[in-house]
FIBAFI-908568 format. One record per residue (C-alpha): x, y, z; residue in three letters. Coordinates in Angstrom, 3 decimals, decimal comma, always signed. Layout:
BEGIN
NODE         px         py         pz   res
NODE          X          Y          Z   ALA
...
This chain:
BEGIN
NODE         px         py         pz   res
NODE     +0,000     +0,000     +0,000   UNK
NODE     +2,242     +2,964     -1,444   UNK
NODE     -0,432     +5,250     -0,204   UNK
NODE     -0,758     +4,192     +2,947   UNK
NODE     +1,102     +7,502     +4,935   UNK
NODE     -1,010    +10,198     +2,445   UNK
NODE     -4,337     +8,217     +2,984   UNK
NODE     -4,204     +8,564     +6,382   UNK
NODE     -2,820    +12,075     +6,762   UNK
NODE     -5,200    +13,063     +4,389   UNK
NODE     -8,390    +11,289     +6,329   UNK
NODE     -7,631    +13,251     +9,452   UNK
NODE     -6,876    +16,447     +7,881   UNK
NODE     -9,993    +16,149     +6,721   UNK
NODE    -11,173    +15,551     +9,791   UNK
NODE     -9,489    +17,668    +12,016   UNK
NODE    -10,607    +20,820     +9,959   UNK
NODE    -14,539    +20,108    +11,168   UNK
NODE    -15,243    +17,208    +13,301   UNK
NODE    -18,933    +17,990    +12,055   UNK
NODE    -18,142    +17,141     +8,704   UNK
NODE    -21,643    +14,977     +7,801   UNK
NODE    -20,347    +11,191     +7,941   UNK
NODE    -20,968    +10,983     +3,759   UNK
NODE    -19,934    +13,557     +1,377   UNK
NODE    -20,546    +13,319     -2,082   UNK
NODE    -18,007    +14,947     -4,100   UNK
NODE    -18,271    +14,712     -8,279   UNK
NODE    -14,944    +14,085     -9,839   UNK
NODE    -15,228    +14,321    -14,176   UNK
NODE    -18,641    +13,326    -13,998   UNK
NODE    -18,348    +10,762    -11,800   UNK
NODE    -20,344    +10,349     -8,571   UNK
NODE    -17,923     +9,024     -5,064   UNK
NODE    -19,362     +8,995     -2,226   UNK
NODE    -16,820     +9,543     +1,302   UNK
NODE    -17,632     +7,621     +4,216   UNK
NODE    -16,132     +9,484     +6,949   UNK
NODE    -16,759     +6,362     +9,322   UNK
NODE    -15,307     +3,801     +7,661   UNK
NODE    -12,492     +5,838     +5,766   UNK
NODE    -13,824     +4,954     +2,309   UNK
NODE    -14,501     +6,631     -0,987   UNK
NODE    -16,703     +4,710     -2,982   UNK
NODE    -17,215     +5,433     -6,910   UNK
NODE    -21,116     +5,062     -7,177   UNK
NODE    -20,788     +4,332    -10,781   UNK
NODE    -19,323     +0,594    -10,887   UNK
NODE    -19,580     +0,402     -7,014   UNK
NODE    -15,567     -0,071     -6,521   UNK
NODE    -13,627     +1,733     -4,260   UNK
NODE    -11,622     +4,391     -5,106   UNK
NODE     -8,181     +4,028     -6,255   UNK
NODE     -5,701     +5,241     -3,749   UNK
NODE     -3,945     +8,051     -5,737   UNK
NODE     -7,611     +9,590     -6,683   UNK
NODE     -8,732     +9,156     -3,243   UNK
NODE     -6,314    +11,120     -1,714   UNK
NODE     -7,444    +14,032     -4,746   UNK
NODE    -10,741    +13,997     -3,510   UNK
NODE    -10,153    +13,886     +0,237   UNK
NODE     -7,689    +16,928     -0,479   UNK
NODE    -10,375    +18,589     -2,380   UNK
NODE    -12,832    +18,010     +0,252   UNK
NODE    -10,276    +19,448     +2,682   UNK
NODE    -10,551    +22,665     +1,671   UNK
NODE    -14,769    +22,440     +0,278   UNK
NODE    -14,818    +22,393     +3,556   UNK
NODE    -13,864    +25,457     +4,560   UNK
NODE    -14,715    +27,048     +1,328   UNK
NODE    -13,361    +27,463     -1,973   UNK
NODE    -11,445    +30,230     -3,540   UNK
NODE    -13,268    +32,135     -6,189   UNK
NODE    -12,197    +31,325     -9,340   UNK
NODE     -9,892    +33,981    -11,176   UNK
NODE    -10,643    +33,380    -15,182   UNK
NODE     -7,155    +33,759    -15,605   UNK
NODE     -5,288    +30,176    -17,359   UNK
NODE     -1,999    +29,067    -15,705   UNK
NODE     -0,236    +26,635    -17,827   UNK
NODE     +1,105    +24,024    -15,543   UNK
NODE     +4,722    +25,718    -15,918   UNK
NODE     +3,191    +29,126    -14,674   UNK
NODE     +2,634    +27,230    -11,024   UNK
NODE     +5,178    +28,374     -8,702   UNK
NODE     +7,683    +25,257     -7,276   UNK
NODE     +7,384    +23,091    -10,119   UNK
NODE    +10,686    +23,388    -11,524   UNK
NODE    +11,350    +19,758    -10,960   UNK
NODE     +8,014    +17,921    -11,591   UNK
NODE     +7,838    +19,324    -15,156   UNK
NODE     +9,541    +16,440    -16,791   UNK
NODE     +7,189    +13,745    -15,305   UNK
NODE     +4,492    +16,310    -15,181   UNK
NODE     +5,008    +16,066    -19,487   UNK
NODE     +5,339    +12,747    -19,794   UNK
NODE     +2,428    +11,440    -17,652   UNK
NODE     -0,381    +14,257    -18,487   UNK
NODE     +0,479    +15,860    -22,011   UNK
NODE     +1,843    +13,010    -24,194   UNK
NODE     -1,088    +10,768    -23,533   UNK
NODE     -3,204    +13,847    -25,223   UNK
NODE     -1,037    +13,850    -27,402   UNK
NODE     -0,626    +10,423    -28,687   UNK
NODE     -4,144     +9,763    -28,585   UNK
NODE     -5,802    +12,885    -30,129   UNK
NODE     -2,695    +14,588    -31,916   UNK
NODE     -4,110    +13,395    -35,531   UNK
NODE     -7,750    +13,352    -34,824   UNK
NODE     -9,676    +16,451    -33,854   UNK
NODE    -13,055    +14,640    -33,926   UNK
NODE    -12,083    +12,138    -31,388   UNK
NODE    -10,674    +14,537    -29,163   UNK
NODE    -13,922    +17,219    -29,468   UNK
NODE    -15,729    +14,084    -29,236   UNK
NODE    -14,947    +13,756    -25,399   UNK
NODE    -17,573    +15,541    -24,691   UNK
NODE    -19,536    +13,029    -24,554   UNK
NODE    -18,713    +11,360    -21,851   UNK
NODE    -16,617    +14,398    -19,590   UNK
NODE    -18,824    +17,319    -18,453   UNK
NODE    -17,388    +20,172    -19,728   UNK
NODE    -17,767    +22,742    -23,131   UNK
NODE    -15,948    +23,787    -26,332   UNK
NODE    -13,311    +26,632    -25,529   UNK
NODE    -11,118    +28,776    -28,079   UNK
NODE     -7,809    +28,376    -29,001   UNK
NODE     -5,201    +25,921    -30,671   UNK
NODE     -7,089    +23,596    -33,260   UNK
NODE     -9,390    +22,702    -30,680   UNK
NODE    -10,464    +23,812    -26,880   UNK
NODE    -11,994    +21,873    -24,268   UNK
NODE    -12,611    +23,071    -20,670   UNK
NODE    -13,777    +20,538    -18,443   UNK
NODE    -15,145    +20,429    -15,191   UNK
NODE    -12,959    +18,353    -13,127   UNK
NODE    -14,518    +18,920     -9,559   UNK
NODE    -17,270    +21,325     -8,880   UNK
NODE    -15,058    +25,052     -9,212   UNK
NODE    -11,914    +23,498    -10,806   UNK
NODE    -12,037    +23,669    -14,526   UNK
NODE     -9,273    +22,537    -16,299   UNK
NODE     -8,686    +23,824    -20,325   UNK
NODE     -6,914    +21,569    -22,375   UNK
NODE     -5,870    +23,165    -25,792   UNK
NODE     -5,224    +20,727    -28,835   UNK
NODE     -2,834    +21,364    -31,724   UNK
NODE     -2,615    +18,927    -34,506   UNK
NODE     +0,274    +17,790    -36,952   UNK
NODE     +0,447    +19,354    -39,435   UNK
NODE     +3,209    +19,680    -42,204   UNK
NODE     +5,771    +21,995    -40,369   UNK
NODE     +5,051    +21,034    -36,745   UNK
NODE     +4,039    +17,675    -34,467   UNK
NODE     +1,003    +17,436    -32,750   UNK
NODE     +1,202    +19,457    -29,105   UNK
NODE     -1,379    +19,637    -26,213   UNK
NODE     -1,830    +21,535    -23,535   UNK
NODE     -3,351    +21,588    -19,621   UNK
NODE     -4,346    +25,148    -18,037   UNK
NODE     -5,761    +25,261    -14,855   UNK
NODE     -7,700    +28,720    -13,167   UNK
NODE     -4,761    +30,384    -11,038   UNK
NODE     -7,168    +29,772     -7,887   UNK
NODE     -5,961    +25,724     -7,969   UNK
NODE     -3,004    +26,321     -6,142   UNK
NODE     -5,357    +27,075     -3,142   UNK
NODE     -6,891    +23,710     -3,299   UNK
NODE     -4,679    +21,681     -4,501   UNK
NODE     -0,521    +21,151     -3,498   UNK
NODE     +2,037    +20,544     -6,939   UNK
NODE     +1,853    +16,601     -6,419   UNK
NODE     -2,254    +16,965     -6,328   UNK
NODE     -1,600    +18,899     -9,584   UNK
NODE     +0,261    +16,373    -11,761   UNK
NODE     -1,893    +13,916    -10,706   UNK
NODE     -5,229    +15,295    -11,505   UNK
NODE     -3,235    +16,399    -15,086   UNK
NODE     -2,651    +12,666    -15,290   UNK
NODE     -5,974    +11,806    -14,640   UNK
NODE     -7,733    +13,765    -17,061   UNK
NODE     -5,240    +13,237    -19,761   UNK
NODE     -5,992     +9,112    -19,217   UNK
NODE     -9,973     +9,863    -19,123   UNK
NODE     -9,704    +12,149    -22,523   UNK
């Protein structure tokens, strides 16, 4: 259990902030329904009835962390993931494990990649070849710009994320919600 140290701290930080937290929260992460059982220190995806995997578990409890004693206002002003102060040494994993999967998978097909919308909440944005913004959790969008191949340059992508995230979320949380929505594109 690699997790094991962050799960817990993260289960009594949540705790510790209100001990009247209700027993179940439900929290919406890309569209997906988990429900947090304060009692039994689970998070339960509603839709196939699993539990949560450790690494997104420890997202949401973080995110419930601070729902919980409000969340910033959001600033309509796109941070690429480089903009984030202290990240100087998690951009090289940061690349590899959040923008090359968007761009191996949608880098020659626009339709595929506007074609997420089918199954992420979110809406069409401007900018590169295509624009996406989804939802990710309820006041944390997350725009991720498309740019296909063409005959002078390869296919790039990029993640932008509303300057207020570095209120919710620490540069670890970061990469790996990146990650995540990159592998649900």
């Amino acid at each position: 259990m690699a997790y094991g140290v962050a799960l817990d701290k993260s289960w009594e930080a949540l705790v510790k902030l209100n001990p009247n937290v209700p027993k179940n929260l439900l929290v919406k992460f890309l569209g997906r329904q988990y429900c947090v059982d304060l009692q039994k220190k689970s998070v339960l995806d509603l839709t196939v009835l699993e539990p949560a995997k450790d690494f997104l578990s420890i997202l949401i409890l973080h995110y419930l962390a601070r729902r919980v004693v409000g969340l910033p206002e959001l600033t309509n002003r796109w941070l690429t993931f480089r903009d984030l102060s202290g990240v100087q040494g998690y951009y090289d994993a940061y690349h590899k494990r959040a923008i090359e999967p968007i761009i191996n998978k949608y880098g020659k097909d626009l339709a595929a990649f506007k074609g997420v919308l089918r199954k992420l909440p979110g809406s069409v944005s401007t900018g590169g070849d295509a624009s996406l913004i989804l939802e990710v959790f309820q006041n944390v969008p997350v725009l991720v710009k498309l740019w296909l191949q063409d005959t002078e340059f390869a296919p790039d992508a990029n993640i932008y994320f509303d300057a207020s995230i570095t209120e919710i979320f620490c540069t670890e949380d970061i990469v790996v919600l990146a990650q995540t929505v990159a592998l649900q594109l």
